[in-house]
C-alpha positions, 0 to 999 in steps of 0.5 A: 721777747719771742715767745718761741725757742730760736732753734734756727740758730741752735747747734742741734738743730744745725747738726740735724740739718747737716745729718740730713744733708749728709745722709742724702747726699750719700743716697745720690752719690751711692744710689747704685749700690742700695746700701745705708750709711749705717750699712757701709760703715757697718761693712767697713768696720767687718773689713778691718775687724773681721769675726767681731760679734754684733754688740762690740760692732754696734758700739764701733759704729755708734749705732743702737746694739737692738737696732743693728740685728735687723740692718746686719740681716738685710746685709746677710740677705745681700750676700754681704755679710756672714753670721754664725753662732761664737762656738764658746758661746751660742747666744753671741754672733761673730760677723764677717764681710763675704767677698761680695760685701766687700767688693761693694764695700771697695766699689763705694769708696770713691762716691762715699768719699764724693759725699764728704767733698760735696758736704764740706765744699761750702768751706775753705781747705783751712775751715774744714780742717778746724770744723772736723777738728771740733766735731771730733772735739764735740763728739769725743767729749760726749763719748760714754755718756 
């Protein structure tokens, strides 16, 4: 019996891999743009819900509400987002995409999509329906908790 845990083959450990897979993939195919996933899909989710305060955002885009702040502030200091103070509630901050931010946003589209070709190119047309099926399945059955 080996001594140590067969973390090669565990699930979270393939998950990581494939995190880290993903997340260079997407720092290749957008280095021209000097932006983050977390960035783009924070641009993203501005875009379609315009005005949405900073804790609501995070919770879209599943990342750490303490944490967005300062990726939101590099994003201002870009040009590409607009934060202002809720009038019926100062200590709340509504956002929006500038113009600029969302040009990029739009520019980034056709490399951010590159990136999930590239990483799912190892499967059939058939196994990356089922396995973004089950990452989803994966993902939503862990929601909450």
């Amino acid at each position: 019996m080996a001594k140590s845990f067969n973390f090669g083959e565990a699930p979270g450990h393939q998950i990581r891999r494939a995190h880290q897979l993903s997340v260079a993939l997407f720092m290749e195919e957008t280095a021209g743009f000097d932006v983050t996933p977390v960035q783009f899909a924070i641009l993203n989710a501005l875009m379609d819900d315009p005005g949405e305060d900073q804790i609501t955002l995070s919770g879209r885009v599943a990342f750490d509400a303490a944490t967005s702040g300062s990726v939101i502030g590099r994003l201002e200091s870009k040009g590409w987002v607009r934060r202002e103070a809720d009038p019926s509630d100062k200590r709340r901050k509504l956002l929006w995409v500038t113009p600029a931010g969302e040009e990029v946003a739009l520019q980034m589209k056709r490399a951010v999509g590159k990136v999930q070709l590239r990483l799912l190119g190892p499967l059939t047309k058939a196994e990356r329906e089922q396995f973004a099926a089950l990452l989803g399945k994966l993902v939503a059955g862990h929601e909450g908790a």
